[in-house]
N, C-alpha and C positions, 0 to 999 in steps of 0.2 A: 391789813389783817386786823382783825379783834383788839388785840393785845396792844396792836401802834396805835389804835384810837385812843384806849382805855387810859393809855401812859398819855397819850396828848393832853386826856381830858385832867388827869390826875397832875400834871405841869400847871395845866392854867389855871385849877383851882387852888393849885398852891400858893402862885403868884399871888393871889388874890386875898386868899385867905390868911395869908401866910402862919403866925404863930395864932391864930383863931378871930374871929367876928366879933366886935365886941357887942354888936348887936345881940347875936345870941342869947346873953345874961338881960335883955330887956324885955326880951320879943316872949308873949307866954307860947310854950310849944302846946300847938291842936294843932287840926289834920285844916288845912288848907288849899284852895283850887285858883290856880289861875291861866289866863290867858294870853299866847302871844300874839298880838296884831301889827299887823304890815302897816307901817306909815306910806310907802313908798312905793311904785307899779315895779316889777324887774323878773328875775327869774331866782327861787328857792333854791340856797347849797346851804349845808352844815348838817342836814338831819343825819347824813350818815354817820358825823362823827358824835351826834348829840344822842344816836338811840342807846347807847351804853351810858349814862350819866346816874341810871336805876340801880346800878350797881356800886356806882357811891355814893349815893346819896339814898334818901327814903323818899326818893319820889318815883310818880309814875308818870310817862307822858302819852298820850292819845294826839296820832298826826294826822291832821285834817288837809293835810300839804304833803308833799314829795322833793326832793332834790331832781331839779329840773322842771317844775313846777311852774306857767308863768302865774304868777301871782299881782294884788291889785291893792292898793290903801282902803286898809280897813276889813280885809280879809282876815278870819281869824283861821292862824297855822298850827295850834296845837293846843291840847289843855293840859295841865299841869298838875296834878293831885299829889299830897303827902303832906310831912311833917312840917309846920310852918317856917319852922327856921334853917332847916336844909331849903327850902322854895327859895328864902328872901338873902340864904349866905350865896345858892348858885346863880340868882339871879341876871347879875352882869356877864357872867362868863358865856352865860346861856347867850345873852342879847349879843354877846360880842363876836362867839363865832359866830351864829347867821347873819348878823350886819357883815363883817370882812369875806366869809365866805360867798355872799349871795350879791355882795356888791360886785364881787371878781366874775363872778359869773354871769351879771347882767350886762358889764363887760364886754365878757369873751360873746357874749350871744349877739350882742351888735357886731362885732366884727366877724361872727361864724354867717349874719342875716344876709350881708354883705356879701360875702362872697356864694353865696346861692349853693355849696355843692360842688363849682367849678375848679377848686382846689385850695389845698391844706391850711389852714390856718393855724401856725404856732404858737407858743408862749415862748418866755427862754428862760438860763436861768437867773436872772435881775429880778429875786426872790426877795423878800424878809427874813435874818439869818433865821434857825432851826424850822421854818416855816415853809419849807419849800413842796413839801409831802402834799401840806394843804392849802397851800394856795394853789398848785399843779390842780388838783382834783377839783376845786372850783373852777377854774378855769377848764377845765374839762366838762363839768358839768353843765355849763355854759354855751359847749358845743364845737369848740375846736382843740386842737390836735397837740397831744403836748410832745413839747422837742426834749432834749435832754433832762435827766434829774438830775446826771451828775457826771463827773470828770470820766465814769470808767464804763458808759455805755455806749460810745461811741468817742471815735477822737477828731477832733475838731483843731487843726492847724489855724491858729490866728494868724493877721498882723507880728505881736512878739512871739509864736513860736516860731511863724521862716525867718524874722531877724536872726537867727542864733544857726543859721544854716547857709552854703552861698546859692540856692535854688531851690523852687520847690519839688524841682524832682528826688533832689538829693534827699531833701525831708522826709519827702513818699518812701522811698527807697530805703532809708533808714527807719521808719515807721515800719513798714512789711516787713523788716528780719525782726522786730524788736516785738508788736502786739499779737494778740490770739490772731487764728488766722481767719475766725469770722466774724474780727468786731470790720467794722464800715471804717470809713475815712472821710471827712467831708471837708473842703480846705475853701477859708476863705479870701477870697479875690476883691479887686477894687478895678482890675483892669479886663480887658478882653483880654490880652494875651495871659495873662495872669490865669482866666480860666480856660483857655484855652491847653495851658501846657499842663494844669489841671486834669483835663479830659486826656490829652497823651498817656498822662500817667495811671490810668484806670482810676481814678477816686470814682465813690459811691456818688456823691451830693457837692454839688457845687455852691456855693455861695457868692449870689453877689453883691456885695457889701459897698452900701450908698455909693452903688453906680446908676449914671445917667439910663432915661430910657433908651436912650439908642443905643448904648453898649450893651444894654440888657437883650433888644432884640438881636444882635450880632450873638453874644452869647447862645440865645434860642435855636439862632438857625443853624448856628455852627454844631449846638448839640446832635438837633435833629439831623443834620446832613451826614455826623460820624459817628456821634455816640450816644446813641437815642435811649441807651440803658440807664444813661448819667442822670439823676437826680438835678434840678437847680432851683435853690434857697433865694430870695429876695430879701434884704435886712436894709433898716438902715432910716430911719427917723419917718418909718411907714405910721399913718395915724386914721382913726375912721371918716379924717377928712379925705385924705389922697388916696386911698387903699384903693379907691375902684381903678384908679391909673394903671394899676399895675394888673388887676385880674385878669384883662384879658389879654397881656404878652406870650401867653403860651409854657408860663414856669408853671414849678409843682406848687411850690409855697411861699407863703409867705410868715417872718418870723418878726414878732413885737413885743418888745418889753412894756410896752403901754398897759396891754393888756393886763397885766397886773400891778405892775406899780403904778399906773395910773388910774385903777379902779377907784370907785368914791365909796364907804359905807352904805349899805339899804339902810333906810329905818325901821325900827323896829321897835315896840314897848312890853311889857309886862302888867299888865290889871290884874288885880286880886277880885276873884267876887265874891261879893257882898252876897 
C-alpha cells in the first residue's frame, strides 16, 4: 500500500540524512534536473517504491522506464526536476533502491527464463532484516513466485519443528487441533518415507529438502499414483547452474534463497544537466 512505501522511503532517508546534509548549507538552492542512467543490461524494480518520493521531497520525477522493464547500459530511466539540494540530499537513496531492487529482479528473471512457464519459481524467507516487503516485490517483479512473507501464512514444519515431536503424524495432528482451519500445511522431508507419510497425513505441499534425484522421482510417482492433489516443493542448494536438473521431474516448484541473497547490485548513476 501507499502508506508502507511512503514510511520505507521516509526510514531510508533518514538513515541517510540522519540529523541533516551538511551539504545543504553549501550547495546554493535553484531548481535543478537530473538523470538516472543504467550502467548495467537487467531488468528495472524500485520505481514502485520511488514514485512517492515527491511527496518528501520538492522533486519531480518523469519515467522513461517501468518496474519490469528490460533495460540496457546507457539507457536513460527517468528525469528528475526540483530544488537542488533536495536532488543532491535524495540522491543515494534514490541510486540505492533501484541498484538493490533491480539487481533482485534480474535475478529472479534468470531463474523465472529458465524455467520457461513449466513451473513455480520461489524466493524464501533468507531476506535482509525489516527488508523482506521489498526485496519479495523485486523478486517478484523479476518474474517468479514468492513463497512465504512470513511465519503466519502458512506453517511450514522444519527439520527443528518434528525434532520436538515423536512423528510426523503426530505434528500434523497436533497442528489440525491447534491452526485456522484454512491455513495449508507444508512439512519438510529429506527422505521418501518421510514424504511419503507426509502424503498419508493430508498435508497441502511437500517438500523435498536436498534430496537426491532419484528419491525425488519416487516422491513424483508416489504422489501421482495416490495424491495427486499434494503439492511438492524442491529446496536445497538449487542454483542457475543445476536448476534445469530438476525442471523436468514433474514437481510443482522450486524454492531459492540464491535468488535474493545472492543477487549482485545493477548499476546505476545520477548526471546533473548542465
Amino acid at each position: 500500500m501507499k502508506f508502507q512505501k511512503i514510511e520505507f522511503l521516509k526510514q531510508a532517508l533518514k538513515e541517510d540524512i540522519g540529523r541533516g546534509d551538511l551539504a545543504r548549507d553549501v550547495l546554493p538552492s535553484t531548481k535543478a534536473t537530473a538523470h538516472i542512467i543504467a550502467k548495467d543490461n537487467g531488468i528495472l524494480s524500485g520505481v514502485e517504491y520511488l514514485r512517492y518520493i515527491d511527496e518528501l521531497a520538492e522533486l519531480k520525477i518523469e519515467w522513461f522506464k517501468q518496474d519490469r522493464d528490460k533495460i540496457s547500459n546507457q539507457d536513460i530511466i527517468c528525469s528528475i526536476s526540483g530544488n537542488s539540494k533536495d536532488l543532491l540530499s535524495c540522491e543515494r537513496v534514490i541510486l540505492n533502491i533501484l541498484q538493490h531492487s533491480s539487481g533482485i529482479a534480474t535475478n529472479a528473471h534468470k531463474f523465472a527464463k529458465l524455467a520457461k512457464g513449466k513451473i513455480h519459481i520461489l524466493d524464501t524467507r533468507k531476506t535482509r532484516p525489516l527488508l523482506r516487503t521489498f526485496e519479495k516485490y523485486s523478486a517478484k517483479v523479476g518474474g517468479i513466485t514468492n513463497h512465504r512473507l512470513g511465519l503466519d501464512d502458512c506453517l511450514m514444519l522444519k527439520d527443528t519443528h518434528l525434532a520436538l515431536f515423536k512423528s510426523i503424524s503426530q505434528a500434523i495432528a497436533h497442528a489440525r487441533a491447534e491452526i485456522p482451519w484454512t491455513t495449508k500445511i507444508e512439512v519438510e522431508c529429506e527422505t521418501f518415507e518421510m514424504a511419503k507419510e507426509a502424503m498419508k497425513c493430508g498435508v497441502e505441499i511437500v517438500m523435498c529438502d536436498n534430496m537426491t534425484h532419484k528419491e525425488i522421482k519416487k516422491v513424483v510417482k508416489y504422489r501421482n499414483e495416490h495424491y495427486p492433489q499434494t503439492l511438492i516443493e524442491v529446496s536445497g542448494n538449487i542454483t542457475l547452474e543445476n536448476i534445469q536438473k530438476y525442471i523436468s521431474l514433474g514437481i510443482d516448484a522450486i524454492s531459492s534463497g540464491s535468488i535474493i541473497h545472492q543477487a549482485v547490485f545493477l548499476d546505476f548513476s545520477m548526471k546533473i544537466k548542465t
